[in-house]
N, CA, C and O of each residue as an XYZ file, in Angstrom:
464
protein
N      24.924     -4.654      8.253
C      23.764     -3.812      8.028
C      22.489     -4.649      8.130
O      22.537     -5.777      7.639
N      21.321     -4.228      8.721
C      20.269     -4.738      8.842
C      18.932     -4.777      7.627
O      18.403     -3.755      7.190
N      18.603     -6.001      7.275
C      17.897     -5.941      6.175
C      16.566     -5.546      6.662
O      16.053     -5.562      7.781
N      16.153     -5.182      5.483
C      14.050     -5.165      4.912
C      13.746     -6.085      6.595
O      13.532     -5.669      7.734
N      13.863     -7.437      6.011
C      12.377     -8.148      6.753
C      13.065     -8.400      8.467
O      12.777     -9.382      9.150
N      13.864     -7.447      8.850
C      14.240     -7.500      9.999
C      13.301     -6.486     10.999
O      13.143     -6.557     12.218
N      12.707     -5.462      9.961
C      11.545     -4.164     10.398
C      10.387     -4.608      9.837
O       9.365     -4.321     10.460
N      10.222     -5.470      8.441
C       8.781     -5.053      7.926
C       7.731     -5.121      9.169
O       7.978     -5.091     10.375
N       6.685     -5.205      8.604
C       5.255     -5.187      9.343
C       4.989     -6.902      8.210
O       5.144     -6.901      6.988
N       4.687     -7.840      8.826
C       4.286     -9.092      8.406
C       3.017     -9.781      7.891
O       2.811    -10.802      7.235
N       2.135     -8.695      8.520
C       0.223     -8.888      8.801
C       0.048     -7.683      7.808
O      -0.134     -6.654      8.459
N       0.043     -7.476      6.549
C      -0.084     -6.440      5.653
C      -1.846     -7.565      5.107
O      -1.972     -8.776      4.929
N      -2.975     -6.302      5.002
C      -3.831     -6.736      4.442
C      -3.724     -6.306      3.116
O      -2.893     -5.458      2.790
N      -4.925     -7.108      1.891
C      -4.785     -7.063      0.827
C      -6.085     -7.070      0.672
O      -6.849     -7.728      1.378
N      -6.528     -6.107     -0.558
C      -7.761     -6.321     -1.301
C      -7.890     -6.515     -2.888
O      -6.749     -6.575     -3.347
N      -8.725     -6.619     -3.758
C      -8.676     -7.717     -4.672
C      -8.919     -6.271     -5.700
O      -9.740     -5.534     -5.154
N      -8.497     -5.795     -6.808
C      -8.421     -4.392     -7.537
C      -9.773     -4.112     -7.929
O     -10.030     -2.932     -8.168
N     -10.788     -5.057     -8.055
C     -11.775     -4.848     -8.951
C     -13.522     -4.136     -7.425
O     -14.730     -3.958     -7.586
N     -12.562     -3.990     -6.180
C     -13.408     -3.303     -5.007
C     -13.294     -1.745     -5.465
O     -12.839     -1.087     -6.400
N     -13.942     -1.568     -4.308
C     -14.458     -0.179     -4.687
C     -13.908      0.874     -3.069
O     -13.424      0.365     -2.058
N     -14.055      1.701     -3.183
C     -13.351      2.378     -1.936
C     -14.132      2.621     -0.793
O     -13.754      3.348      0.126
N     -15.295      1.988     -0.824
C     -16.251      1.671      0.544
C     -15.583      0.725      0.840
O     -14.679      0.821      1.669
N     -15.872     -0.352      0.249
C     -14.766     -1.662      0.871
C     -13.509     -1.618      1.515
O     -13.089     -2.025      2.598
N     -13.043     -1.035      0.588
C     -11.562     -0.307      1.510
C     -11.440      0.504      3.104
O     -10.767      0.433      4.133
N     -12.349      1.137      2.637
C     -12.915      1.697      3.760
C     -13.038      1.133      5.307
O     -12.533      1.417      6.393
N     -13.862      0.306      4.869
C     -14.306     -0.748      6.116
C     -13.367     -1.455      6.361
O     -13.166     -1.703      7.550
N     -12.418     -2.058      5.296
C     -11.404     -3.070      6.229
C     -10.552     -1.624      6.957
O     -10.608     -1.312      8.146
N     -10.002     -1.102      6.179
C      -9.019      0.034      7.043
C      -9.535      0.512      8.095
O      -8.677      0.897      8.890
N     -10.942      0.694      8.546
C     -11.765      0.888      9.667
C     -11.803     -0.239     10.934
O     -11.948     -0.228     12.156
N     -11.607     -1.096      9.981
C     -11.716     -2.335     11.075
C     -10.813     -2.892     12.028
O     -10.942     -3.213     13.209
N      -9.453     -2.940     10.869
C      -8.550     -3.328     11.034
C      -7.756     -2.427     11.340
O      -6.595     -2.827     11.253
N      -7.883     -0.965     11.790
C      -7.282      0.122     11.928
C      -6.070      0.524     11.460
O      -5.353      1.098     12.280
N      -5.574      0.347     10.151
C      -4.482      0.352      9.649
C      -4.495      1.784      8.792
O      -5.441      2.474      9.172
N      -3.919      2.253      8.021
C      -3.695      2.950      7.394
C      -3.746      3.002      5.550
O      -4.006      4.046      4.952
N      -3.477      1.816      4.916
C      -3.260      1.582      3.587
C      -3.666      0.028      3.307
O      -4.006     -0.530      4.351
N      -3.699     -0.533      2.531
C      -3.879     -1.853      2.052
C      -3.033     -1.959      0.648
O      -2.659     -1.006     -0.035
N      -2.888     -2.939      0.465
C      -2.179     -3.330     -0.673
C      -3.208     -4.189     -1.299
O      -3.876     -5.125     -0.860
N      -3.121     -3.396     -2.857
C      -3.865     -3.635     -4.229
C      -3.596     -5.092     -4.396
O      -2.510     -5.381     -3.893
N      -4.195     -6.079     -4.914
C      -3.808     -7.196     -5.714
C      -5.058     -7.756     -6.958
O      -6.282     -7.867     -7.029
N      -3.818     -8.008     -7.836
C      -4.735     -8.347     -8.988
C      -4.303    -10.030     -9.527
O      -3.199    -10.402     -9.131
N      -4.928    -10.814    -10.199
C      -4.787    -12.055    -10.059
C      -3.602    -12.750     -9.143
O      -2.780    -13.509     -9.656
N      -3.589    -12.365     -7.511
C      -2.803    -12.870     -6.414
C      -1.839    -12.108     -6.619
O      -1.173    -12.439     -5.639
N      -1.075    -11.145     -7.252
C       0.021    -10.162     -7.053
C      -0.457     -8.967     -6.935
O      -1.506     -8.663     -7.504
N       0.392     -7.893     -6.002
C       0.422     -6.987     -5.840
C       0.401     -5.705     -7.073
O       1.266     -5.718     -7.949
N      -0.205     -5.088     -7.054
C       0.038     -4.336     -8.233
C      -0.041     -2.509     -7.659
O       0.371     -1.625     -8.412
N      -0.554     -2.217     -6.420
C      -0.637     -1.070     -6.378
C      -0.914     -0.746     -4.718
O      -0.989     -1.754     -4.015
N      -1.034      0.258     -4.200
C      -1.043      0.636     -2.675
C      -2.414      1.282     -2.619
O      -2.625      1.700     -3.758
N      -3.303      1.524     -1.944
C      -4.493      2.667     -1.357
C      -4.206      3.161     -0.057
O      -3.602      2.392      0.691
N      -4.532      4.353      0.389
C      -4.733      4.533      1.345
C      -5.908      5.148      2.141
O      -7.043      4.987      1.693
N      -5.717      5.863      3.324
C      -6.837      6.487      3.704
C      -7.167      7.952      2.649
O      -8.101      8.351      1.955
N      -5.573      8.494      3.086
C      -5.399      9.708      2.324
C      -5.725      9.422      0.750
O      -5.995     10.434      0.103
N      -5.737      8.313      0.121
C      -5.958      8.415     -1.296
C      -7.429      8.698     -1.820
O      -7.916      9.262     -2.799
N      -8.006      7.889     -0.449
C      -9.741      7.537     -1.072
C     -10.606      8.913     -0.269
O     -11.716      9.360     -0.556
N      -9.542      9.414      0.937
C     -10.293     10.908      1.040
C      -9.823     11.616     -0.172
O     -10.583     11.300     -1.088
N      -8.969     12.381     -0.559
C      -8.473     12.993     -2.159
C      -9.372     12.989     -2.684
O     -10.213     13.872     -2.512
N      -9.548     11.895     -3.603
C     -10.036     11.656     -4.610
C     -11.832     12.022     -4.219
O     -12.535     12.751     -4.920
N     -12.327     11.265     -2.862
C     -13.752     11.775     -3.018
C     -13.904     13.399     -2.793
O     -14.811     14.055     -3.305
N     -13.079     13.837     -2.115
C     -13.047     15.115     -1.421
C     -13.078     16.049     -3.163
O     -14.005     16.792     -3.485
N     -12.052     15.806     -3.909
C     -11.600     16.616     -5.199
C     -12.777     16.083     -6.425
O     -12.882     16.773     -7.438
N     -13.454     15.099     -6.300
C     -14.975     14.937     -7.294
C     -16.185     14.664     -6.876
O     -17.231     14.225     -7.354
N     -15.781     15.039     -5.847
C     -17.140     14.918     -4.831
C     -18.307     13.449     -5.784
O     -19.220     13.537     -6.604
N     -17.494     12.035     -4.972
C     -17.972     10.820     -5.081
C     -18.452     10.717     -4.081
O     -18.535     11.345     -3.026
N     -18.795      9.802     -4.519
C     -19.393      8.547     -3.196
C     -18.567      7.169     -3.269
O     -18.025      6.561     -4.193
N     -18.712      6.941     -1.856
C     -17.257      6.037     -1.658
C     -17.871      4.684     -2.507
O     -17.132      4.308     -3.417
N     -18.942      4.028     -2.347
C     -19.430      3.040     -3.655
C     -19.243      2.896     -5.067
O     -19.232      1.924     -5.823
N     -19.056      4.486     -5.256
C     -19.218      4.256     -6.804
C     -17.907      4.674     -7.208
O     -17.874      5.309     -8.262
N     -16.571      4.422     -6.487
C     -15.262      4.965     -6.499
C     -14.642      3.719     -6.660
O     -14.595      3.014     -5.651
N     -13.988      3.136     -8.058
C     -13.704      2.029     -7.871
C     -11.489      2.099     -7.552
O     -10.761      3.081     -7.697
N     -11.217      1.119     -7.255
C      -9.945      1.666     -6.425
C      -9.096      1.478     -7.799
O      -7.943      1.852     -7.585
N      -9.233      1.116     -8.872
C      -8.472      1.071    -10.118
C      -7.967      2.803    -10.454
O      -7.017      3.192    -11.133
N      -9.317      3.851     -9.465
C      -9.050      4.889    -10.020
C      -8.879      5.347     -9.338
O      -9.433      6.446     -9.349
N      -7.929      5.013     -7.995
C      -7.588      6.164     -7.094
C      -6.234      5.501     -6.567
O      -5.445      6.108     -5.842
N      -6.003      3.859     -7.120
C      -4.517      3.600     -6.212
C      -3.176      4.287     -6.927
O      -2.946      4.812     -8.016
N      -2.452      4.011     -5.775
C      -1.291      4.742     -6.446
C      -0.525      4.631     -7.465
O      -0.260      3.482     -7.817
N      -0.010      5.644     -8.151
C       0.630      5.348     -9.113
C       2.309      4.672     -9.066
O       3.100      4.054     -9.779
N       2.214      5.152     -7.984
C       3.887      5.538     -7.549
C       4.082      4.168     -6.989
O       4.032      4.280     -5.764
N       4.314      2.729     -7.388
C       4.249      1.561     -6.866
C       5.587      1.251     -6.842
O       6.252      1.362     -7.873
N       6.099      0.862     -5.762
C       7.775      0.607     -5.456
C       7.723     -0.567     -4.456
O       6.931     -0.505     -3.516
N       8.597     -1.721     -4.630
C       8.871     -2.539     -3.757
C      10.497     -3.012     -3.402
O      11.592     -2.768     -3.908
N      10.142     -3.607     -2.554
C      11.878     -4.336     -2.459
C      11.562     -5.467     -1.821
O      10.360     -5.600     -1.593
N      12.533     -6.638     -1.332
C      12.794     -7.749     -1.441
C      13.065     -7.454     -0.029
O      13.176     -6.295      0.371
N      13.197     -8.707      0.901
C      13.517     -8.634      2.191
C      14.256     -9.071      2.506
O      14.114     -9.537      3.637
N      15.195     -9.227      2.039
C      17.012     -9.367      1.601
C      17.752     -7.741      1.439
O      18.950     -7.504      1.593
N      16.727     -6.786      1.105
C      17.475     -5.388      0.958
C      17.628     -4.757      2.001
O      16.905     -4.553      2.976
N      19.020     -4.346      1.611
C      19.281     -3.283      2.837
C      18.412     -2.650      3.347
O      17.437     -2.597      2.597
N      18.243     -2.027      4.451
C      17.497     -0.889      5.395
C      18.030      0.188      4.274
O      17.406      0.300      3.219
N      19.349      1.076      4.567
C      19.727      2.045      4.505
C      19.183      2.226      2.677
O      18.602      3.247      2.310
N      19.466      1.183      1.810
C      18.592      1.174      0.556
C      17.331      1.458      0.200
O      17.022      2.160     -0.763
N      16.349      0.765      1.192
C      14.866      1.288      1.485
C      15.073      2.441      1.208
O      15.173      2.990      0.111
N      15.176      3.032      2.757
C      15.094      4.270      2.480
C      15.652      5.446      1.829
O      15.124      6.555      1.908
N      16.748      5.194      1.167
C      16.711      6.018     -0.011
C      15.986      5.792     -1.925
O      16.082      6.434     -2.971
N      15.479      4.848     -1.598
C      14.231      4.418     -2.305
C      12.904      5.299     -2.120
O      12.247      5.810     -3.027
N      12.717      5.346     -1.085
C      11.505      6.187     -0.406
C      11.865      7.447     -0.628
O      11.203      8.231     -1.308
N      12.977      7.719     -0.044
C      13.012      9.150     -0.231
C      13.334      9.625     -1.780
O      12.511     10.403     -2.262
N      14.068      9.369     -2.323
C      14.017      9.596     -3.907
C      12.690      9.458     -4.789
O      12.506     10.247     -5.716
N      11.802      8.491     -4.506
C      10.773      8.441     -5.094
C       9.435      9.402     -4.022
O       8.284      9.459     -4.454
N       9.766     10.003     -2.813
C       8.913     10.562     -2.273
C       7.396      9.960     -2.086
O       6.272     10.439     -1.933
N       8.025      8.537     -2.191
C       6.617      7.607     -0.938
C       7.061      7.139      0.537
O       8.174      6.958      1.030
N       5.693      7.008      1.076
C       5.990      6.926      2.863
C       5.916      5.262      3.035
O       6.040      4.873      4.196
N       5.736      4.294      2.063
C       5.442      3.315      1.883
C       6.428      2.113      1.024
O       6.795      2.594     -0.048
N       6.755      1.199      1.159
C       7.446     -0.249      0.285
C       6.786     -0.971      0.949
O       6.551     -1.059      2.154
N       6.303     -1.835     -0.486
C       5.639     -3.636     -0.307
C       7.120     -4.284     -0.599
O       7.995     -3.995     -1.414
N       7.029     -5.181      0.313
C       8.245     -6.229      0.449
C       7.320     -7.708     -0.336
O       6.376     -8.412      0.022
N       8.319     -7.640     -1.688
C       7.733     -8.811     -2.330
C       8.691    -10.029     -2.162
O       9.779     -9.560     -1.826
N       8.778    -11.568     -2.259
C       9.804    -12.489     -2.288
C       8.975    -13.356     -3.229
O       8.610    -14.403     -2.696
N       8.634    -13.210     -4.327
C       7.445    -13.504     -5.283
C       6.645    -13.561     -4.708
O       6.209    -14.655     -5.067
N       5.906    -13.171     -3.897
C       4.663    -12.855     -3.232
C       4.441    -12.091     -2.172
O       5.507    -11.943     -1.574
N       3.504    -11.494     -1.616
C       4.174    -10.598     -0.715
C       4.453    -10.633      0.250
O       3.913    -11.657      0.666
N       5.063    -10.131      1.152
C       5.206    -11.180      2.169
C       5.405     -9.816      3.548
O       5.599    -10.138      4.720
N       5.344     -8.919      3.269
C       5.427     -7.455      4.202
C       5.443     -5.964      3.804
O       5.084     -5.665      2.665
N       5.858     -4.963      4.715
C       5.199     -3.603      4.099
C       6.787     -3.089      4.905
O       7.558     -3.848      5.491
N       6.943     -1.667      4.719
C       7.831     -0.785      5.706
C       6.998      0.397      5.596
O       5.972      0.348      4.918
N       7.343      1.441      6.194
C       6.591      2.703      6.353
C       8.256      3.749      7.002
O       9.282      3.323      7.533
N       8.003      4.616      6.777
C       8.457      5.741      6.851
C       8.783      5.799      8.578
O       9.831      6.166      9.110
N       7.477      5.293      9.266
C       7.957      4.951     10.362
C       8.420      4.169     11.310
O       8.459      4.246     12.538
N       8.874      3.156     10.277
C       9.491      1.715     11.037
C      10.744      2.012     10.723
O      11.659      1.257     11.054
C-alpha cells in the first residue's frame, strides 16, 4: 500500500497565527494556492482557507484587515504522519468531513487534499 508522503504536496506555505486575513489573502493570491497552514510558535496549529476568510467576511460583513485569522481558522484540525497509509488518509477525511491533512513528522513537512 502506498503511503502519505508518496502524494503529499511538499511546498505547503505557512503563516504565523497572530496575521490577519488580508495577509492571507495576498499570499494565497500570489502564490495561487488555495489554503495555508496556521502556525504558532513554529508548529502547526490550524488550516485557513479561501473559503474560510470569504465566510466569515461575507456572514459579518468585515474587512479583511481587521479579521484576525485566530477567528476564522479551522476548527476541524487533523493531521497524519507520512508513514500513513493512503487508504487511512482518506478515511480520516472522510469521517471527519475535511478536504484537507497537514502531514506532520514533528514538523511539517506536507499537505494532501481531497484531490491528490
Amino acid at each position: 500500500m502506498t503511503q502519505v508522503s508518496g502524494i503529499m504536496q511538499k511546498n505547503v506555505i505557512a503563516i504565523n497565527h497572530d496575521k490577519n486575513a488580508l495577509d492571507a489573502s495576498v499570499i494565497l493570491k500570489e502564490k495561487e494556492i488555495s489554503f495555508l497552514v496556521i502556525i504558532k510558535d513554529k508548529k502547526p496549529i490550524s488550516l485557513v482557507s479561501e473559503r474560510d476568510i470569504a465566510r466569515k467576511i461575507a456572514d459579518d460583513d468585515l474587512q479583511e484587515s481587521s479579521l484576525q485569522l485566530e477567528k476564522i481558522m479551522s476548527e476541524n484540525f487533523k493531521w497524519v504522519e507520512p508513514t500513513t497509509e493512503i487508504e487511512f488518509a482518506v478515511q480520516k477525511m472522510l469521517n471527519n468531513n475535511i478536504k484537507r491533512l497537514i502531514v506532520l513528522d514533528e514538523k511539517l513537512v506536507g499537505a494532501i487534499t481531497q484531490t491528490d
